[in-house]
Every structure is written in C-alpha cells, then in structure tokens.
C-alpha positions as CSV (number, residue, x, y, z in Angstrom):
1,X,36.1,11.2,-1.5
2,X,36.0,11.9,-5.4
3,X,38.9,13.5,-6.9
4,X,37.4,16.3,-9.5
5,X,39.1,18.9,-11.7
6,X,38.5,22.5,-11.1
7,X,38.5,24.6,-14.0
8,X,38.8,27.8,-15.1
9,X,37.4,29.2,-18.4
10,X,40.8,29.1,-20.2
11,X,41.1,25.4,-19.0
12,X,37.5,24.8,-20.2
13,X,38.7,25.9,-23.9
14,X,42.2,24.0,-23.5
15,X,40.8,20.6,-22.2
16,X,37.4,20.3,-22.8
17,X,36.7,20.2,-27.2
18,X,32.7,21.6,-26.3
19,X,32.1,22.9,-29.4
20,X,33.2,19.4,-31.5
21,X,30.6,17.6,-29.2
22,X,28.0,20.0,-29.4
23,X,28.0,20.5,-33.1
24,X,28.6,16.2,-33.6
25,X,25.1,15.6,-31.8
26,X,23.6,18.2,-33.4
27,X,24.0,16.4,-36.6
28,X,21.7,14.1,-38.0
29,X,24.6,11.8,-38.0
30,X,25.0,11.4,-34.6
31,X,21.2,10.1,-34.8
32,X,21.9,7.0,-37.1
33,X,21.7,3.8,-35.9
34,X,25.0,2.8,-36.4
35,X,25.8,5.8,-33.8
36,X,23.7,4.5,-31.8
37,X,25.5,1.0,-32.3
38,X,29.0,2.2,-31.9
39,X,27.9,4.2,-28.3
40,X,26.1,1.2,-27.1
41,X,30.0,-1.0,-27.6
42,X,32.2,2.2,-26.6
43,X,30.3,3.4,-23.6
44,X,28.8,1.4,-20.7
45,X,25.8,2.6,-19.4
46,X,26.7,4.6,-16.6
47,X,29.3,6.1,-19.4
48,X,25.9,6.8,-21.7
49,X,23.9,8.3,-18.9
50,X,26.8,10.5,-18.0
51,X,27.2,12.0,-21.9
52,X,22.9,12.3,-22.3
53,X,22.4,14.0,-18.9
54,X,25.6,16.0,-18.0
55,X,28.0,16.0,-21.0
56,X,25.7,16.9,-24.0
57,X,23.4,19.8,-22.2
58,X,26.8,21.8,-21.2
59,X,28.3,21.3,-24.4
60,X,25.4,22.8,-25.8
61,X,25.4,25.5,-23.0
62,X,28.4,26.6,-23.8
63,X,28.5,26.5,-27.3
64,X,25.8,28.5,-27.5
65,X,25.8,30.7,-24.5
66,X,29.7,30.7,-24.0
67,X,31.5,29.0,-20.8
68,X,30.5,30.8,-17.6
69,X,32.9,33.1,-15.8
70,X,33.1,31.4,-12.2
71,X,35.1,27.9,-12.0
72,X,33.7,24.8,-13.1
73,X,33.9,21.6,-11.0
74,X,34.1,18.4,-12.6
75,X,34.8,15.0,-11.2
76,X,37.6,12.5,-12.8
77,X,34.7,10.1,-14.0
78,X,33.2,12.8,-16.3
79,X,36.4,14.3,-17.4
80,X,37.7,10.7,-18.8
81,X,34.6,10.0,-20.1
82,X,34.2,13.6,-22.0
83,X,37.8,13.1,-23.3
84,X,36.4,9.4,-24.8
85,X,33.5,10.9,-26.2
86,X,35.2,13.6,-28.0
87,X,36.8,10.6,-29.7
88,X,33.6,9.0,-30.5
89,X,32.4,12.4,-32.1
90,X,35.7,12.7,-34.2
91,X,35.3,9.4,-35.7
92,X,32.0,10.3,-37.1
C-alpha cells in the first residue's frame, strides 16, 4: 500500500512552490547543460522521470490555469521528490 498526501487547494499553495518550478523550467536557464548536469547528479532516474512526466506538466497546469477545486492525491514519492526539486529550481 502507498502512503499519499491528500490535498486541498489551500495545502496545494502552502506545500507545494508550483509557480517557482513552473516559471524555473520555463527559462532558458533550466535548458543549459549544466542544468542538465546538476539533474542528472541530484536526481536518479526514476526521480527525473517523475519531475518530466508528473511534476512539471501540473506545475505548469496550475500556474497557468490555477489549482483545481476538488482534492488532489499525491503519493509520498512525488511529494519528496517535488520538495527536492523546488530546491534544484532555487539554486538556479
């Protein structure tokens, strides 16, 4: 059984920095190869497929289209590796 956080829109804005990570890959900085470098020695690659398919596209959701009314579900993997990658996008 996987443990996941249920969320609601409050806690969305609280815990999860969306708008740092969507407006740090929009930027032409987060396309450099030393980006590139420092993800491939932070993150393993379960950790990198988890930002490019799940983290990044609702980051960008909700940035632009706001964070949706109903509860969100997210499991304890994501959550600690969203809370990582927020770091990642502060250093650059």
């Amino acid at each position: 059984m996987k443990t996941a956080f249920i969320m609601n829109r409050t806690d969305v804005g609280l815990q999860l920095h969306y708008q740092l990570v969507y407006e740090t890959t929009s930027r032409e900085v987060f396309k450099t190869g030393r980006a590139k470098r420092m993800m491939k020695q932070m993150f393993t690659e379960e950790e990198r497929t988890i930002i490019h398919d799940t983290i990044i596209p609702k980051a960008k959701k909700w940035a632009t289209k706001g964070v949706p009314e109903n509860d969100i579900t997210i499991t304890t993997k994501e959550f600690n590796v969203w809370k990582a990658f927020e770091r990642f996008c502060a250093i650059l």
